[in-house]
C-alpha positions in Angstrom: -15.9 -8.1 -5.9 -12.9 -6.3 -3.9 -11.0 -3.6 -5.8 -7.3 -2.9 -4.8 -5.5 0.4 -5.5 -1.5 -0.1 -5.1 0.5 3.3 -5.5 3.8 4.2 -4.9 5.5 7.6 -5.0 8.2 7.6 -8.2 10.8 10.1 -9.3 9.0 10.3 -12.8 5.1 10.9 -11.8 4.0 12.6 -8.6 1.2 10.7 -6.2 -1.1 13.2 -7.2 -0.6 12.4 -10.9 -0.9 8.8 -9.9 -3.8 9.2 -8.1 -5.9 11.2 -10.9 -5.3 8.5 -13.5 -6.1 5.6 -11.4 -9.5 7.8 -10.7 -9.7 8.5 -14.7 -9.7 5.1 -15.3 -12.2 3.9 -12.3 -14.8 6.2 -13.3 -14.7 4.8 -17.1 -15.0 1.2 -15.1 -18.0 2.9 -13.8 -16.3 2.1 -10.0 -16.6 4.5 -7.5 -13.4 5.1 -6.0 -15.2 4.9 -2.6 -15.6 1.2 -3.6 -11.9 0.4 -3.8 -9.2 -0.1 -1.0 -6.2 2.1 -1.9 -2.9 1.6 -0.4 -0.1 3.7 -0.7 3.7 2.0 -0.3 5.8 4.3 2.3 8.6 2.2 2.9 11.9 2.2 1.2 12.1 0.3 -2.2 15.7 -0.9 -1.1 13.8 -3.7 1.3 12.3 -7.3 -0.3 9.3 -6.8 -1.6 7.9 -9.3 0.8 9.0 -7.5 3.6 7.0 -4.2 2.5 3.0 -3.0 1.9 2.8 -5.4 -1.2 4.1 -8.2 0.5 1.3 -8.2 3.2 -1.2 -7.6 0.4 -0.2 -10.4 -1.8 -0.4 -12.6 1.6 -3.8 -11.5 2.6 -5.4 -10.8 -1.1 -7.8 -13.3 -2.2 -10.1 -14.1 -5.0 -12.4 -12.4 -6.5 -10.2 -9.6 -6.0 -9.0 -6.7 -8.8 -5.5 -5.9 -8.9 -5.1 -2.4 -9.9 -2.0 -0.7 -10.6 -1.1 3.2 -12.4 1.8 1.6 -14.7 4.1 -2.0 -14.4 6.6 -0.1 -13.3 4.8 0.8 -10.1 4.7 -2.8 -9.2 8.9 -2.8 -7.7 11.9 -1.4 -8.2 13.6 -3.8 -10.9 11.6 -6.1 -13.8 12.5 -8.8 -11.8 10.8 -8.0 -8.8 7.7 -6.9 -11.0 7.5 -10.2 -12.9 7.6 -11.6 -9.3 4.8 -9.8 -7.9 2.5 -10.1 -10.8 3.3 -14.0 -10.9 2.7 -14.0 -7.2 -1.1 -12.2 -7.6 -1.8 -14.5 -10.5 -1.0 -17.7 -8.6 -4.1 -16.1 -6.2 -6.3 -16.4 -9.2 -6.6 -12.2 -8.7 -7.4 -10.3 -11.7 -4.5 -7.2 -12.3 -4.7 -4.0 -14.3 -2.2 -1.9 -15.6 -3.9 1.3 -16.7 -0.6 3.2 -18.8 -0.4 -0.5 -20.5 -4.1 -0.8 -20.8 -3.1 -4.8 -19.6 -6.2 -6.7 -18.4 -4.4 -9.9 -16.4 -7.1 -13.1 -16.0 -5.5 -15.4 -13.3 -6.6 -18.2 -15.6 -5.0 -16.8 -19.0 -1.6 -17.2 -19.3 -0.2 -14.8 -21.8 2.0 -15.8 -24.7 5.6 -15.9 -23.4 7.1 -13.9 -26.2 4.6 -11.5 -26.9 4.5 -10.3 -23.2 7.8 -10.0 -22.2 8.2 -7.9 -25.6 5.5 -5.7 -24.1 6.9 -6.0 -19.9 10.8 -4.9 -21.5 8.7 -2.0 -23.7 7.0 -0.8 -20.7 9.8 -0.9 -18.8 12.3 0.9 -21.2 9.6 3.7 -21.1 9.7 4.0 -17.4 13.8 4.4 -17.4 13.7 6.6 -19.9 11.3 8.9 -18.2 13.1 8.4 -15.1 16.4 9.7 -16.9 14.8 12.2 -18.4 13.1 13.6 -14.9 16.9 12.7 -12.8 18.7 14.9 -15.2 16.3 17.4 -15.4 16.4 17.9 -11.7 20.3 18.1 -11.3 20.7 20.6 -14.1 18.2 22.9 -12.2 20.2 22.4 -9.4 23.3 23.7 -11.3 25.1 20.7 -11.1 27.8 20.5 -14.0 27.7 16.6 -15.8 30.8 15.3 -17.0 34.4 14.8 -16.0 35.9 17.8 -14.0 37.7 20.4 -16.1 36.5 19.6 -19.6 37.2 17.0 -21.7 39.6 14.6 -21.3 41.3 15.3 -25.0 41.4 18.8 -24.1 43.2 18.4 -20.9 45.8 16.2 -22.4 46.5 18.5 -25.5 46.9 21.6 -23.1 49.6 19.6 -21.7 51.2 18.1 -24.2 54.5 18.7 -23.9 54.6 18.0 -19.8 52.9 14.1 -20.4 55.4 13.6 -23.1 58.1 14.3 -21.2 57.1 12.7 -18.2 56.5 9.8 -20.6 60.3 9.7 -21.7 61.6 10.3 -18.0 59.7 6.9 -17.1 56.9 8.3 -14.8 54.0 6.1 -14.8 50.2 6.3 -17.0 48.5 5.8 -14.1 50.3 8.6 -12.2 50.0 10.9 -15.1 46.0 9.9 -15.1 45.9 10.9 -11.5 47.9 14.1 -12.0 45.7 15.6 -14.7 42.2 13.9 -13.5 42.0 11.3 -16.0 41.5 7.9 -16.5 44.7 5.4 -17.6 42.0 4.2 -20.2 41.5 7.5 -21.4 45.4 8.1 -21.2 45.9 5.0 -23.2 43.4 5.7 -26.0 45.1 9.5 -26.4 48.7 8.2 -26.4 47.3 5.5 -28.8 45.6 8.3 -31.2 48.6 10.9 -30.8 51.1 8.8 -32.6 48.6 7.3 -35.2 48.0 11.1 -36.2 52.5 10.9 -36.5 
């Protein structure tokens, strides 16, 4: 039996991280991770799968192979792409596991249709939301301000009340006045539209 390790570097769990739970897990399998092949993905995300390190191994993997993988996620870069992939290593009757998941794939069990894909879009919900949650993180340590420039846009428009209104009545244009105070014309539009309800 051939073991596989497929990792990839992700803004939400470091390679070392990756790399301890994949060896958690072997060692309850009671596989040294001596025994497995591991390959790490170095090339950009942004290029078809089939054209990076997965690619070649779903072209040269056979059977009696193990599949494993940290998370789903770690698969590609969209659900799409990761239905794709695990499809494509299914059709080559290899065995996949997902360790976060605890999935166990047989290449001759095909999984009931609903019931997975409520499990694939619950896996990958997690995975955005930890991504989020890590991308935000990092900009607000990097004292980067969120949000539109200057405060909010209700704010900005009551400040200047009386100049928008009487631009307004002289004929000047939303979408200039957007522009002039950093705006949206939606955002314009909803404040004109809530001023003279509140009339």
């Amino acid at each position: 039996m051939r073991f596989v390790i497929y990792m990839r570097e992700m803004p939400s769990v470091s390679l070392l991280e990756i790399q301890r739970i994949v060896r958690d897990d072997l060692r309850k399998r009671k596989i040294a991770p001596t025994q497995a092949e591991w390959y790490f993905e170095n090339e950009p995300m942004r290029k078809n799968w089939q054209d990076r390190t997965m690619g070649r191994l779903c072209r040269e993997i056979t059977e009696e192979t193990v599949f494993i993988v940290s998370e789903f996620s770690q698969l590609g870069k969209s659900m799409i792409e990761c239905l794709d992939i695990l499809s494509t290593l299914l059709e080559k009757k290899v065995e996949v596991i997902f360790i976060k998941e605890d999935w166990l794939f047989h290449p001759f069990e095909i999984p009931r249709t609903g019931e997975f894909l409520s499990k694939i879009v619950d896996s990958h919900r997690d995975y955005l939301s930890r991504l989020t949650t890590t991308s935000l993180g990092r900009v607000r340590r990097a004292g980067i301000k969120l949000g539109r420039k200057g405060g909010p846009m209700a704010n900005i428009l009551n400040k200047n009340k009386e100049e928008v209104t009487t631009m307004l009545e002289n004929g000047v244009t939303q979408k200039f006045i957007a522009g002039k105070f950093d705006v949206s014309e939606a955002s314009l539009s909803y404040w004109l539209k809530t001023k003279s309800e509140k009339k």
